[in-house]
C-alpha positions in Angstrom: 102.5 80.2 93.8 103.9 81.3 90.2 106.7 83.9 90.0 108.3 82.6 87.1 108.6 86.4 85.5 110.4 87.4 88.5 112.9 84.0 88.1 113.3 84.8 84.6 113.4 88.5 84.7 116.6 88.0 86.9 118.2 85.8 84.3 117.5 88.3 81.4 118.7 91.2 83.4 122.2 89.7 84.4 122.4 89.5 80.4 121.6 93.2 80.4 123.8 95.1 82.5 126.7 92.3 81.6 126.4 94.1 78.4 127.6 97.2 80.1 130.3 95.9 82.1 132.9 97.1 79.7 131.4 100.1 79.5 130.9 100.9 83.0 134.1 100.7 84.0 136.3 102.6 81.1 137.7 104.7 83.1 136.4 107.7 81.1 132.3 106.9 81.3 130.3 110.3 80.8 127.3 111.6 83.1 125.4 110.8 79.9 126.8 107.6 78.9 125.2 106.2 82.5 122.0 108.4 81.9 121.4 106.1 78.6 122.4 103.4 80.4 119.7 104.2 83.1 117.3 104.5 80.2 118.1 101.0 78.8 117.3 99.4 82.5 114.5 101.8 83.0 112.6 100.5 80.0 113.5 97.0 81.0 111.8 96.9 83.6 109.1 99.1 82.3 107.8 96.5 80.0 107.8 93.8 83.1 106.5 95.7 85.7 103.0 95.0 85.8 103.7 90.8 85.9 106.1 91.4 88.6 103.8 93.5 90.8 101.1 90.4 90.3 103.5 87.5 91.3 105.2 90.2 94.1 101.8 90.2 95.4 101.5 86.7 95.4 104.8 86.4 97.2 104.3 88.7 100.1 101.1 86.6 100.8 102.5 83.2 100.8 105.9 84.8 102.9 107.7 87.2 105.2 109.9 89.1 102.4 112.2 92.1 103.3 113.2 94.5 101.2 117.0 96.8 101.7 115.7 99.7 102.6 118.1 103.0 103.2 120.8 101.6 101.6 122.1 102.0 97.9 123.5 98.4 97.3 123.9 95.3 99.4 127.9 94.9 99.7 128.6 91.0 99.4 132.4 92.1 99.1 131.5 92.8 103.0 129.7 89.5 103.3 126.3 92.3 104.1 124.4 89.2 102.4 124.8 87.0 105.5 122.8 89.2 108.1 120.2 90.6 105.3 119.7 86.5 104.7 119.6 85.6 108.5 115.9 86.5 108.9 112.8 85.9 106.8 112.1 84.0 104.1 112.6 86.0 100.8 114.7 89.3 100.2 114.3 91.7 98.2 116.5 94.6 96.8 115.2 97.4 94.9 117.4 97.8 92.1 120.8 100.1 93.2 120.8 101.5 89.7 118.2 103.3 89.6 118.4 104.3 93.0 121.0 106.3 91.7 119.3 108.0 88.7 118.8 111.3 91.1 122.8 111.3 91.1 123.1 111.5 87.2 120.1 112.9 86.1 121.0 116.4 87.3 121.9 119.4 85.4 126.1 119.8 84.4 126.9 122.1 86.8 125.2 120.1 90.0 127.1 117.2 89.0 129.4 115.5 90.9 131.5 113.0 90.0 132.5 111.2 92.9 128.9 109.9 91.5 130.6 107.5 88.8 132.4 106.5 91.5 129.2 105.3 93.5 127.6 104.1 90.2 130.5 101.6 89.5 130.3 99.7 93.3 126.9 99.0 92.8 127.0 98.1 89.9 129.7 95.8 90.6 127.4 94.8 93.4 124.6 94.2 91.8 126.3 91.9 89.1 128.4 89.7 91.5 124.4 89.3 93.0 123.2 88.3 89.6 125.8 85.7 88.7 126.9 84.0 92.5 123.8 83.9 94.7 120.8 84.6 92.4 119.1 82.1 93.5 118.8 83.7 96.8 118.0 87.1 96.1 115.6 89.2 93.8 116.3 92.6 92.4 113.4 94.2 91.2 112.6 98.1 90.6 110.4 98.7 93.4 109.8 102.0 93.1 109.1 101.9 90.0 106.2 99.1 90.2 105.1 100.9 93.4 104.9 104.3 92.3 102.5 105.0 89.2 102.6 109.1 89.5 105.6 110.8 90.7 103.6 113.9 91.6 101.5 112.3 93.3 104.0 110.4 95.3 106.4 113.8 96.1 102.8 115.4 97.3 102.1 112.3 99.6 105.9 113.1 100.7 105.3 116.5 101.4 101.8 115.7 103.3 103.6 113.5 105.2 106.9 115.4 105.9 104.1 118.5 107.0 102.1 116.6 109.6 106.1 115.7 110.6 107.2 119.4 111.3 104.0 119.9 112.7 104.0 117.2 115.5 107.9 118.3 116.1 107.0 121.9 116.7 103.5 121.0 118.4 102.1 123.5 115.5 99.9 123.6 112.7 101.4 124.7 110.1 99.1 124.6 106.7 102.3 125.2 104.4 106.2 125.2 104.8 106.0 128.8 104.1 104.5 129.0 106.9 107.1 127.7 108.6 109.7 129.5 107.3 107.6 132.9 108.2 107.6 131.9 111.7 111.6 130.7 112.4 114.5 131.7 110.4 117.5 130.7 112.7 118.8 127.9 114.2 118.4 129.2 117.7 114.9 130.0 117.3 114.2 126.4 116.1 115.8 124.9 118.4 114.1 126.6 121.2 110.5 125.3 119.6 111.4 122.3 118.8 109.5 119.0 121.0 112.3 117.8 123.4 111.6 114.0 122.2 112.4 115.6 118.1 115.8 117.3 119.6 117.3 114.9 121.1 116.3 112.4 118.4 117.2 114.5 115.7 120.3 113.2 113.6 122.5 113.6 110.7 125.0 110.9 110.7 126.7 107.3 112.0 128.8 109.4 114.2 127.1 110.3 117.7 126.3 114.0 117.7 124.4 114.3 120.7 126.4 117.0 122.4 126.1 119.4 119.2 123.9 122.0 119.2 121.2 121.4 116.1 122.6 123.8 113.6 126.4 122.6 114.3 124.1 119.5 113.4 123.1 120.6 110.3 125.8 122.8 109.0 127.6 119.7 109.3 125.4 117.2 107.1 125.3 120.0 104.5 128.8 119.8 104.1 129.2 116.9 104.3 126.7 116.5 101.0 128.3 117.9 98.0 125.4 117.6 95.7 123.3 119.4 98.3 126.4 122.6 98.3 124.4 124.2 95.6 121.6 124.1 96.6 122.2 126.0 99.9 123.3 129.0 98.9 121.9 131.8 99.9 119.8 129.8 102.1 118.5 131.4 105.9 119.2 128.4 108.7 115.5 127.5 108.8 115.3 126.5 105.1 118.7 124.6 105.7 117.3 122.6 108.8 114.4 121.8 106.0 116.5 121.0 103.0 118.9 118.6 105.8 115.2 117.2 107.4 113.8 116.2 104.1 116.5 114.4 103.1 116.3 112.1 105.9 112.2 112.2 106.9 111.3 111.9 103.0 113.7 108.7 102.8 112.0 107.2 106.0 108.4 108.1 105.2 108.7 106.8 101.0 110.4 103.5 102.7 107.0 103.4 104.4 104.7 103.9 101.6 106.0 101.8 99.7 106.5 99.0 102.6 102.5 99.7 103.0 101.7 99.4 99.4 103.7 95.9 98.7 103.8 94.4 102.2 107.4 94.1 102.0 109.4 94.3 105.6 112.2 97.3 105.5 115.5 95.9 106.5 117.2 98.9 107.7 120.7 99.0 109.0 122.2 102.9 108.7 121.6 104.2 112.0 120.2 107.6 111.2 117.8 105.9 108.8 116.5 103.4 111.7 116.3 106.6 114.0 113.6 108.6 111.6 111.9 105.6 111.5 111.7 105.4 115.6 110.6 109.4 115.3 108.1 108.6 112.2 106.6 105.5 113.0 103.9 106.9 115.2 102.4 108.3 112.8 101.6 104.4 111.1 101.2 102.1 114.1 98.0 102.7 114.8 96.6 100.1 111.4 97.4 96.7 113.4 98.9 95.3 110.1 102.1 98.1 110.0 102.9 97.7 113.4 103.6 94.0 113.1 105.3 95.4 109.8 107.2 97.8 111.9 108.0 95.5 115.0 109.6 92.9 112.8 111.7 95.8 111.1 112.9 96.9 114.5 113.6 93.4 115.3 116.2 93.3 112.0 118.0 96.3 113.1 118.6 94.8 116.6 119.5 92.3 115.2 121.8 93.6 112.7 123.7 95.4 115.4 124.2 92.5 118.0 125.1 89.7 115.8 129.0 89.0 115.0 129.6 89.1 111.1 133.0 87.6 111.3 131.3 84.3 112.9 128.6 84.3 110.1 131.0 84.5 107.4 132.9 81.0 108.9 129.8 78.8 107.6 129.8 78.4 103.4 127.0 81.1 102.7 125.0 78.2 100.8 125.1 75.9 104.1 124.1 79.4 106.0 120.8 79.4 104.2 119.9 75.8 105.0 120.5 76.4 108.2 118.4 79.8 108.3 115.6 78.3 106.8 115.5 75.0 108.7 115.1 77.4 112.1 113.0 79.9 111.0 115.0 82.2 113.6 112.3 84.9 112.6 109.5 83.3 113.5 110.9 81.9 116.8 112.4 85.4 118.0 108.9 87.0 117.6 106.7 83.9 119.4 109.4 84.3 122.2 108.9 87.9 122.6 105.0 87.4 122.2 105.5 84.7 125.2 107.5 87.3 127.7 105.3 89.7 126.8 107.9 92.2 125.2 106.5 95.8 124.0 109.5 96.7 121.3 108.2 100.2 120.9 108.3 100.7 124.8 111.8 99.8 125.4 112.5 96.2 124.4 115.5 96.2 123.0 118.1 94.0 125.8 115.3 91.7 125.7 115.1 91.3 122.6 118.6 91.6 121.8 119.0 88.1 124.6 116.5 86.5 122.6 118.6 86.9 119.6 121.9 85.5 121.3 119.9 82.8 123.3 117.9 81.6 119.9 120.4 82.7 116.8 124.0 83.0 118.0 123.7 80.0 120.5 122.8 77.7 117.3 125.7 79.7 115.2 128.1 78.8 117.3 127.1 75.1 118.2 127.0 74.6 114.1 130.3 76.4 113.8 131.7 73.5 116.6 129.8 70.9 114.4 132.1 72.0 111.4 135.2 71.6 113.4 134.5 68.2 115.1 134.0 67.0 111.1 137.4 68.5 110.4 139.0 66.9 113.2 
């Protein structure tokens, strides 16, 4: 297996965006100082791209590689590189910058800049990746290796996001104009909408359950400042579409793209995971994405029953030895194979034993091992 371009091409862009660094963080950087700087990475990795998607390929054959997925940037100031390397074999992060080209490459007047803001932690993030654990970790532009036609992608989106709506409202809908012609408020919706879609449906980490669906929405909105101009002089049922779309277009290009490379989405914002619970139906029929999808689900459980704070008491290079040595991936999924565990039919205790039993168990025992050398 050769993926020396992607080795290298992680070497030559640390040189890149170091170049920047001074840049970046004058405290007086333009919306169209970073949109050149955008342009700079984008044709980077433009002139690499098809080389990476040939050794990529090669990777996701040879190995279980996940891939970030509805998240801007890692955070390895909050040790988030622990639990992301826990599982699997090789990760993968799309690259934060250009994640964040939407942000920037917006007209003056839609422009926010709490943006810079957000543009300066990952970068930071993405350069204290590319000069203290490379060697664990590839950034690579995903999307843009993955997606050769953006109007082609944003109409696979919108088929996707239709046949969504219409299994949500048990309708057929040829058209969101359609939709719009039957509901305009928020009552009317939610007095359609499937039971299963309301009481799924939501719009941030905090638990909204006992909100009705527009104090849902109106909510979100506000909470969105880029998405305040756009919602003017908007009627409720196109706001509960603009609010959907962010979410359900996130979930289902996190899919395509997972389908196209073979890459396994590590997912670990709750609202993000619970589109993908709601969405996933519509995949797991093709054998191949529900193993995809299981092993997903497995990372999120994960994610939310293992203690951080113990992680980060083992040296992260001594972590990795030891995650690679047990394979804890591998073992979690034989185990539920063995007790014949059905993760999209409930699941989740059991799996979530298996995880202490297998993973935490051994954390802790090496943790005592440390000690007992101290001593």
């Amino acid at each position: 297996m050769n993926i020396s371009n992607i080795q290298k091409s992680q070497k030559e862009y640390h040189e890149l965006i170091k170049s920047f660094e001074n840049q970046v963080f004058s405290t007086d950087i333009s919306q169209d100082e970073i949109v050149m700087i955008l342009d700079e990475i984008e044709s980077f990795w433009l002139n690499k791209k098809n080389i990476l998607n040939i050794e990529l390929d090669e990777l996701v054959l040879e190995k279980d590689c996940v891939m970030l997925s509805g998240a801007i940037y890692l955070d390895i100031k909050d040790n988030e590189h622990y639990k992301f390397k826990a599982l699997g074999t090789e990760h993968i992060i799309s690259d934060p910058l250009l994640k964040l080209e939407y942000f920037f490459r917006v007209p003056f007047q839609m422009f926010n800049e709490e943006s810079v803001e957000i543009f300066k932690r990952a970068f930071t993030d993405t350069l204290n990746i590319l000069s203290q654990i490379d060697k664990y970790f590839y950034i690579l532009p995903i999307k843009l290796m993955v997606v050769e036609d953006e109007k082609e992608h944003l109409k696979l989106l919108q088929k996707f996001f239709l046949t969504f709506i219409n299994s949500s409202f048990n309708e057929e809908f040829i058209e969101l104009d359609d939709f719009f012609d039957k509901y305009s408020t928020y009552d009317e919706i939610e007095s359609s909408i499937t039971t299963f879609m309301r009481d799924n449906l939501t719009f941030d980490d905090i638990d909204d359950r006992g909100l009705t669906l527009g104090e849902k929405i109106e909510s979100y909105l506000y909470s969105q400042n880029i998405i305040e101009v756009l919602i003017q002089d908007k009627i409720e049922s196109e706001r509960f579409i603009l609010a959907l779309w962010n979410y359900v277009s996130q979930i289902i290009g996190i899919l395509i793209i997972s389908i196209k490379t073979g890459l396994i989405p590590f997912i670990r914002h709750k609202p993000t995971f619970q589109y993908l619970t709601i969405v996933m139906y519509t995949f797991i029929e093709d054998k191949y994405f529900k193993n995809m999808i299981e092993k997903s689900i497995v990372y999120y459980i994960f994610y939310n029953r293992v203690d951080k704070e113990r992680l980060i008491e083992i040296d992260f290079e001594k972590f990795v030895d030891f995650v690679q040595k047990n394979k804890f991936l591998d073992v979690i999924i034989e185990k539920m194979k063995i007790e014949k565990i059905n993760i999209f039919k409930g699941g989740v205790n059991e799996v979530g034993k298996i995880i202490e039993d297998e993973f935490c168990y051994k954390v802790e025992k090496l943790i005592k091992s440390f000690e007992s050398d101290e001593i």
